[in-house]
VMD Tcl script that builds the backbone (N, CA, C; Angstrom):
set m [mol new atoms 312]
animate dup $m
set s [atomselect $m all]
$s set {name element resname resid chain x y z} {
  {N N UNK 1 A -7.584 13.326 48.045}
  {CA C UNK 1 A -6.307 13.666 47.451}
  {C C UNK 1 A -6.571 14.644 46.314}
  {N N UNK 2 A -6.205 15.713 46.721}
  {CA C UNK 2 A -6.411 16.433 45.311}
  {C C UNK 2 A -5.261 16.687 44.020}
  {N N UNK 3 A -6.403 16.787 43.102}
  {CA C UNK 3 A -5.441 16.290 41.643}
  {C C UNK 3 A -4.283 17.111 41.082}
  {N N UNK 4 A -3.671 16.826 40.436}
  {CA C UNK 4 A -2.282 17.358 40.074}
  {C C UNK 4 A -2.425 18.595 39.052}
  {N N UNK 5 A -2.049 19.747 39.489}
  {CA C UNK 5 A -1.910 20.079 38.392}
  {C C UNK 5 A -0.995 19.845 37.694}
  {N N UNK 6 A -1.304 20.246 35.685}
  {CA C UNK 6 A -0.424 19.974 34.542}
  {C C UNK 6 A -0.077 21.076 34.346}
  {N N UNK 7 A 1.326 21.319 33.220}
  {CA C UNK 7 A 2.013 22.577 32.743}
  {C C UNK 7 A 0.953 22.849 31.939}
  {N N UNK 8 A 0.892 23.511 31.953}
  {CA C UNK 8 A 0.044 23.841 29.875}
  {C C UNK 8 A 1.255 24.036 29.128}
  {N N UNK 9 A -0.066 23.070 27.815}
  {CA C UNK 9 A 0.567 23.135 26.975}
  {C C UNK 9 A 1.215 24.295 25.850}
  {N N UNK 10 A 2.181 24.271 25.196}
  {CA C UNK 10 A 2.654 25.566 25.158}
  {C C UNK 10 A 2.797 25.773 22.886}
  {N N UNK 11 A 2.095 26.427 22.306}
  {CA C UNK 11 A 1.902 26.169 20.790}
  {C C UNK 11 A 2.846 26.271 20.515}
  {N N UNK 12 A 3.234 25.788 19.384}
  {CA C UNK 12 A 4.479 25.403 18.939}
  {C C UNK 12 A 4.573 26.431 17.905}
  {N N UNK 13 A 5.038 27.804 17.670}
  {CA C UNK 13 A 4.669 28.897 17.637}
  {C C UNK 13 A 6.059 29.224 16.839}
  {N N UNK 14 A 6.925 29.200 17.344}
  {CA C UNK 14 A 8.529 29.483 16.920}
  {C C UNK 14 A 8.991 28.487 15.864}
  {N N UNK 15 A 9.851 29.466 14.865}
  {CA C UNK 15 A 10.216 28.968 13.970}
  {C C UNK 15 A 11.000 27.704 13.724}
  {N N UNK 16 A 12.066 27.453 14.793}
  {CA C UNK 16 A 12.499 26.451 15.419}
  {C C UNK 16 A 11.466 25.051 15.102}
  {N N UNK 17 A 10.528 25.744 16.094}
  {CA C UNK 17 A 9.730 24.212 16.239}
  {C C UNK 17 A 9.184 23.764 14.980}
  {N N UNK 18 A 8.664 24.595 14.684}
  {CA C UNK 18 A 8.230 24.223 13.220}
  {C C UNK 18 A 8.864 23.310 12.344}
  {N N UNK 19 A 10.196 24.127 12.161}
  {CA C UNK 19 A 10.968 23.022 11.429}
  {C C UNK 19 A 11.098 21.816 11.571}
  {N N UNK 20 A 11.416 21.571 13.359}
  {CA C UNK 20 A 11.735 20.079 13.955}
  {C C UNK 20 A 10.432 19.826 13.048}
  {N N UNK 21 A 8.894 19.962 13.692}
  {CA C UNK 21 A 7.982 19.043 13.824}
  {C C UNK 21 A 7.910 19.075 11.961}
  {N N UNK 22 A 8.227 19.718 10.940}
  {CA C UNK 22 A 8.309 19.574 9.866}
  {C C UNK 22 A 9.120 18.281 9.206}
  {N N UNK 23 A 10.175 18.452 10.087}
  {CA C UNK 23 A 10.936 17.674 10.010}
  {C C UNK 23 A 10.491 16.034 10.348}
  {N N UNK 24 A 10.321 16.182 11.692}
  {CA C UNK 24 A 10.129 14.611 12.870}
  {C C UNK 24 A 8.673 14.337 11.506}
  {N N UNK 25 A 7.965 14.939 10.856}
  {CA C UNK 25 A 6.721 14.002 10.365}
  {C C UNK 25 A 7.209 14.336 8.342}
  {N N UNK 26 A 8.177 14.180 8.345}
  {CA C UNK 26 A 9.329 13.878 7.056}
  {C C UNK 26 A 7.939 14.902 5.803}
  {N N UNK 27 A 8.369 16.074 6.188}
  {CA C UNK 27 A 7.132 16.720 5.044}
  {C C UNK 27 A 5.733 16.645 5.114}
  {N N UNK 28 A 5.017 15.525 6.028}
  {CA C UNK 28 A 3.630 15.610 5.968}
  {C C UNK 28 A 3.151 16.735 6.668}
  {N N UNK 29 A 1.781 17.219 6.032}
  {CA C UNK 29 A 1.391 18.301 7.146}
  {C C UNK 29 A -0.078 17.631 6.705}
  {N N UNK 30 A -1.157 17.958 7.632}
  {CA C UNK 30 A -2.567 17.799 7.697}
  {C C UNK 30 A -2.836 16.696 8.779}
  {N N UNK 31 A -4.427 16.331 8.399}
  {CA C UNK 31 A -4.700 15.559 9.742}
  {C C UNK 31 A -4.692 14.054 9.005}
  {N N UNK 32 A -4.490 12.947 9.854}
  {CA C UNK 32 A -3.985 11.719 8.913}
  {C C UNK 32 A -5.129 11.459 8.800}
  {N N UNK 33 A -5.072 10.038 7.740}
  {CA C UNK 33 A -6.095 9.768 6.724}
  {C C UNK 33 A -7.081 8.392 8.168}
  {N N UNK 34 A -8.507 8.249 8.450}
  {CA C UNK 34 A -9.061 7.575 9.203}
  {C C UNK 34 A -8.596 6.395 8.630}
  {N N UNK 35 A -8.843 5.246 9.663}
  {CA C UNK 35 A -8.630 3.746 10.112}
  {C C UNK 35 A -9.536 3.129 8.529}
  {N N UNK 36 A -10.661 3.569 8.265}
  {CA C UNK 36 A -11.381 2.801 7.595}
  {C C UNK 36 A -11.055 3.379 6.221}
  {N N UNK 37 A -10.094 4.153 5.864}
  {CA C UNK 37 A -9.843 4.483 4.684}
  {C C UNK 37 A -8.787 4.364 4.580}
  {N N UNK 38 A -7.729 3.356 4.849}
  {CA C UNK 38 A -6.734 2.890 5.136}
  {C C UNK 38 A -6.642 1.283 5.060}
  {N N UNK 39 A -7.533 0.614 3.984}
  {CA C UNK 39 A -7.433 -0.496 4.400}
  {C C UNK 39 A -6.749 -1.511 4.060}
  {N N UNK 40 A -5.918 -2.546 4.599}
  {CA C UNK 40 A -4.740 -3.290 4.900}
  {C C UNK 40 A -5.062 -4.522 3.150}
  {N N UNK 41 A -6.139 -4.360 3.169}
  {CA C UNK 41 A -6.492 -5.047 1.833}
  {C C UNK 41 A -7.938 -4.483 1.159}
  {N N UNK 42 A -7.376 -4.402 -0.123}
  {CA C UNK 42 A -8.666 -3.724 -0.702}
  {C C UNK 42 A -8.966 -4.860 -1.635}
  {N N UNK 43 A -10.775 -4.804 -1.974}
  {CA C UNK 43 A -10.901 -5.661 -2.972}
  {C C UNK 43 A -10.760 -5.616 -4.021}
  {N N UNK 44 A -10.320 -6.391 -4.643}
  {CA C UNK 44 A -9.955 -6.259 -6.592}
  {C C UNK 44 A -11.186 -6.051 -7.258}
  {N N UNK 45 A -10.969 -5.094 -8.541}
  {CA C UNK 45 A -11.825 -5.254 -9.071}
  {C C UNK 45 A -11.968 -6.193 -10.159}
  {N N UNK 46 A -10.751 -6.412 -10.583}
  {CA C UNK 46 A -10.602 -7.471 -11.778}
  {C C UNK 46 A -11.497 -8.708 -11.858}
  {N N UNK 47 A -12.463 -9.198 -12.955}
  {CA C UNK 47 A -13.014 -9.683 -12.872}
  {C C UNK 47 A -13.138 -11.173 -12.562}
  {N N UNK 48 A -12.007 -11.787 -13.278}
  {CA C UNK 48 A -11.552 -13.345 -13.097}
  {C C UNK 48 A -10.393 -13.061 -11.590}
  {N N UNK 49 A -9.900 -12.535 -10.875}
  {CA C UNK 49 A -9.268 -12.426 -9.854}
  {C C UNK 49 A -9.586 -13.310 -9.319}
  {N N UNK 50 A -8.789 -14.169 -8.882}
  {CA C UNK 50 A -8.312 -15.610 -7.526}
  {C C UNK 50 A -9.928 -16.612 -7.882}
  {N N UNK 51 A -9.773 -16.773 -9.264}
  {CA C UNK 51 A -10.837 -17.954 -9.756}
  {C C UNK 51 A -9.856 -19.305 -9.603}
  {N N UNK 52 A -10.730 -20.621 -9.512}
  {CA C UNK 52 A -9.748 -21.627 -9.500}
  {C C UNK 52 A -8.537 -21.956 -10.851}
  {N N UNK 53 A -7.688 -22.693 -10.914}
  {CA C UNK 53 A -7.012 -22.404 -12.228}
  {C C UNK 53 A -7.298 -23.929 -12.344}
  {N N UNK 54 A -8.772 -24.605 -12.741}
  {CA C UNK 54 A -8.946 -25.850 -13.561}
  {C C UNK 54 A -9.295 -25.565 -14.784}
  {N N UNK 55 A -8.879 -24.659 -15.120}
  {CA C UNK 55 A -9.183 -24.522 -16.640}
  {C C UNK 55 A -8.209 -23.157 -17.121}
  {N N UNK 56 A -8.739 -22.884 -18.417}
  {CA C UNK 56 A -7.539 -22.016 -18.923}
  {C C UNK 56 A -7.626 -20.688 -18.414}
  {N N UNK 57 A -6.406 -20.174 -18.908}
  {CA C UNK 57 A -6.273 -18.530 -18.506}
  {C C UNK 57 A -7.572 -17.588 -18.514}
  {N N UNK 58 A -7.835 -16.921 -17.312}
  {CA C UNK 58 A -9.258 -16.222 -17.689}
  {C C UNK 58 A -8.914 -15.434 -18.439}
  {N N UNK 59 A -8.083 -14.811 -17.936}
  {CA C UNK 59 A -7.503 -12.891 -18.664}
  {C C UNK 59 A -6.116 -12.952 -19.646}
  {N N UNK 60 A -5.641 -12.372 -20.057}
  {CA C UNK 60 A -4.553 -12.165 -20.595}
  {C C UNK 60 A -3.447 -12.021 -19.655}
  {N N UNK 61 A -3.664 -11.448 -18.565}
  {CA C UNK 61 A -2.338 -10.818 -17.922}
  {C C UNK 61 A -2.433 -11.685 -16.499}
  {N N UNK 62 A -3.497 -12.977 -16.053}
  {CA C UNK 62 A -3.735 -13.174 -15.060}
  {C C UNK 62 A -2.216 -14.118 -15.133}
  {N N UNK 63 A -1.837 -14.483 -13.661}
  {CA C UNK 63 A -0.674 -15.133 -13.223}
  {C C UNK 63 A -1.276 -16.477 -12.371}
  {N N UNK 64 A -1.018 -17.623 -12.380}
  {CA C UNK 64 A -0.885 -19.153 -11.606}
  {C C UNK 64 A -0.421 -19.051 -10.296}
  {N N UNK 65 A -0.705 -18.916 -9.211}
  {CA C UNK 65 A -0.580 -19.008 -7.775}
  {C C UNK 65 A -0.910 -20.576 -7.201}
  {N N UNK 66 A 0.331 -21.254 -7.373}
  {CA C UNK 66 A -0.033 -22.734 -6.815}
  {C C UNK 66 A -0.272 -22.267 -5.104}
  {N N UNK 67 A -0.998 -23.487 -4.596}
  {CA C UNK 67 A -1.261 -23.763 -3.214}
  {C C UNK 67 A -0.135 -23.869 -2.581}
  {N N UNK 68 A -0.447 -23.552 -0.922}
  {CA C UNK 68 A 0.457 -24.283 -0.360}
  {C C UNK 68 A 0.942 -25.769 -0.758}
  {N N UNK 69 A 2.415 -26.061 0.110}
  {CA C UNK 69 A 2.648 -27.616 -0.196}
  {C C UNK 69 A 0.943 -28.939 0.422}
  {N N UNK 70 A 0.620 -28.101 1.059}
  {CA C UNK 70 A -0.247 -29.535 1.855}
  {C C UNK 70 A -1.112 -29.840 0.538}
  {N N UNK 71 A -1.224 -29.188 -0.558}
  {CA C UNK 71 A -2.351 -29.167 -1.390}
  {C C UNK 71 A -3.345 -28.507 -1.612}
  {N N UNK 72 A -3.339 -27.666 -1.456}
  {CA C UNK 72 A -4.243 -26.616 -1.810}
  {C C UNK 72 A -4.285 -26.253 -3.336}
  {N N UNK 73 A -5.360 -25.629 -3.551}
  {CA C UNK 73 A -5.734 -26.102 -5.188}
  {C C UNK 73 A -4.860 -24.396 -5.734}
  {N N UNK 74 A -4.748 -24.361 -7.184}
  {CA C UNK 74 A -3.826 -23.039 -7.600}
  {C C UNK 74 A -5.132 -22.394 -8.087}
  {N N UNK 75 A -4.713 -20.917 -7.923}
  {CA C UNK 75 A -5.993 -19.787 -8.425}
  {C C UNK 75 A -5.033 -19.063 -9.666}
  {N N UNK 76 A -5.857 -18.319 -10.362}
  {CA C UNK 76 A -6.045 -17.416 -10.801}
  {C C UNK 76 A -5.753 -15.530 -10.274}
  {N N UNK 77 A -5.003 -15.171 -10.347}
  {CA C UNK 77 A -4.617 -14.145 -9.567}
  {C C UNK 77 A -4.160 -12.514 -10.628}
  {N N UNK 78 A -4.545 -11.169 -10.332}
  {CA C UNK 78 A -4.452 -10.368 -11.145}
  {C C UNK 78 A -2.459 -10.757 -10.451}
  {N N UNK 79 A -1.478 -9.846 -11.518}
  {CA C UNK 79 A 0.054 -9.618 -11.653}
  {C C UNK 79 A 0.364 -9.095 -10.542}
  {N N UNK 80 A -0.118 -8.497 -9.759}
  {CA C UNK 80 A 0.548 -7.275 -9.198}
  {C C UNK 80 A 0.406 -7.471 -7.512}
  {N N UNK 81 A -0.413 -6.813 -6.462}
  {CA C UNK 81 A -0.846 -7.307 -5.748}
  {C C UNK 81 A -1.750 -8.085 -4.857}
  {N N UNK 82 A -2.628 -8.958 -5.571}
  {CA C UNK 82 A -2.975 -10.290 -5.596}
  {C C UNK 82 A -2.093 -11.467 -5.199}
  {N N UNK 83 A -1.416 -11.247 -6.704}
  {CA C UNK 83 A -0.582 -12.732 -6.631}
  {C C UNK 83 A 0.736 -12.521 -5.776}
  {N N UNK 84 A 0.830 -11.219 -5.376}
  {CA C UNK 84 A 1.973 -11.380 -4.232}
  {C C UNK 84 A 1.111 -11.321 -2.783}
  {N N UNK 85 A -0.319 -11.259 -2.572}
  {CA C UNK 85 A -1.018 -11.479 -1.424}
  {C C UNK 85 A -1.071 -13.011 -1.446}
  {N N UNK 86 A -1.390 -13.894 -2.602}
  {CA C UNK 86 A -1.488 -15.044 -2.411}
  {C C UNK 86 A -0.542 -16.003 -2.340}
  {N N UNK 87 A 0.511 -15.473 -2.869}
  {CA C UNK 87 A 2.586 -16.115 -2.598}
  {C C UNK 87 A 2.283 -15.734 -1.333}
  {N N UNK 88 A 2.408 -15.423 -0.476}
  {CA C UNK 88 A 2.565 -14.552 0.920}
  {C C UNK 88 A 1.823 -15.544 1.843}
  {N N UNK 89 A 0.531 -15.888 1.687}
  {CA C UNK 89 A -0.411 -16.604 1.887}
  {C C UNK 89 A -0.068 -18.134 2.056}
  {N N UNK 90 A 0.153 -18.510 0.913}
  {CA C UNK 90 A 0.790 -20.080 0.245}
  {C C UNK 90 A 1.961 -20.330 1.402}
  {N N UNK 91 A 2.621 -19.146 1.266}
  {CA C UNK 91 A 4.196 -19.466 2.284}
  {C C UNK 91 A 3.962 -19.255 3.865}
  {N N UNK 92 A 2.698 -19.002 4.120}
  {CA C UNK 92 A 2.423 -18.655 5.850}
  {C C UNK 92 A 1.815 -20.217 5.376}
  {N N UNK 93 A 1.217 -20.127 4.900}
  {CA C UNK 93 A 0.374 -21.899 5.351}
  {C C UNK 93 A 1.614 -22.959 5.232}
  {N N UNK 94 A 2.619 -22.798 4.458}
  {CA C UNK 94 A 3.695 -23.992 4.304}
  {C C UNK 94 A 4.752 -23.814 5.546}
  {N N UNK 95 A 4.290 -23.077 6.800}
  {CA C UNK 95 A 5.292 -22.888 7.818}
  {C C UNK 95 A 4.616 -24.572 8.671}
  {N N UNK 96 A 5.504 -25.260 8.857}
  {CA C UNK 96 A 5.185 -26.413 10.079}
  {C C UNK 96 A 4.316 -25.946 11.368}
  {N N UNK 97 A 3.266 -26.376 11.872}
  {CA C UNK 97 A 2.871 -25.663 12.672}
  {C C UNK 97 A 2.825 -27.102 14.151}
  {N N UNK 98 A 3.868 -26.588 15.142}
  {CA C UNK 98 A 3.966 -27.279 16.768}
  {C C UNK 98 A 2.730 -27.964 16.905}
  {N N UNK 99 A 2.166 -29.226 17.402}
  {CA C UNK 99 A 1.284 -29.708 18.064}
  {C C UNK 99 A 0.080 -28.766 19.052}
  {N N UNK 100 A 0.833 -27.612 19.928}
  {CA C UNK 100 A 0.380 -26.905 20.691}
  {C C UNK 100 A -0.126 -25.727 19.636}
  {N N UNK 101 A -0.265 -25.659 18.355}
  {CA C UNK 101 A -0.748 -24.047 17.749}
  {C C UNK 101 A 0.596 -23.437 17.493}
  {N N UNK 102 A 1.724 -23.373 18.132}
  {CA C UNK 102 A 2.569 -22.284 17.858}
  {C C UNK 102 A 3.400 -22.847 17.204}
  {N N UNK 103 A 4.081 -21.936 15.809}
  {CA C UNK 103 A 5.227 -22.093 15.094}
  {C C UNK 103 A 6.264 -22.082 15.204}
  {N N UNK 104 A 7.209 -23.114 15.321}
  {CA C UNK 104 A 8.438 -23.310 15.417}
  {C C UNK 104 A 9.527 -22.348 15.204}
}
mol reanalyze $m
mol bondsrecalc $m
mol representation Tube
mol addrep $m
């Protein structure tokens, strides 16, 4: 069976297009940023960050992140995005979880 030919492809050359594709990618132009420099969580540098909270405040500005309800112990967390990774966290573990693995 012989193979198909394709149209070629045709550069997007005209002023027209330009705009759309200016448009369709809302102002970005260049090549996007790689997978591994993009990452979904970065580590803190803050030094007392998500220490246990049995004792007093490490930092000045650190915030109390209690556990989930089952008991989980409360950390130590920088203000910003930490302690809204670990609220986030706390509230996926306090979902009831079905006998079979899956959540209700």
């Amino acid at each position: 069976m012989p193979a198909r030919a394709q149209r070629p492809r045709l550069p997007e050359t005209s002023e027209g297009q330009l705009k759309a594709k200016h448009a369709w990618n809302q102002g970005m132009t260049g090549k996007p940023r790689r997978p591994e420099q993009t990452a979904a969580v970065e580590t803190c540098t803050a030094e007392s960050c998500g220490t246990p909270a049995s004792g007093p405040r490490p930092a000045p500005r650190m915030v109390q992140v209690r556990g989930a309800a089952d008991g989980a112990a409360a950390h130590w967390y920088c203000p910003d995005r930490c302690a809204a990774l670990a609220r986030a966290r706390a509230d996926l573990r306090s979902i009831p979880m079905r006998s079979g693995g899956e959540a209700r």
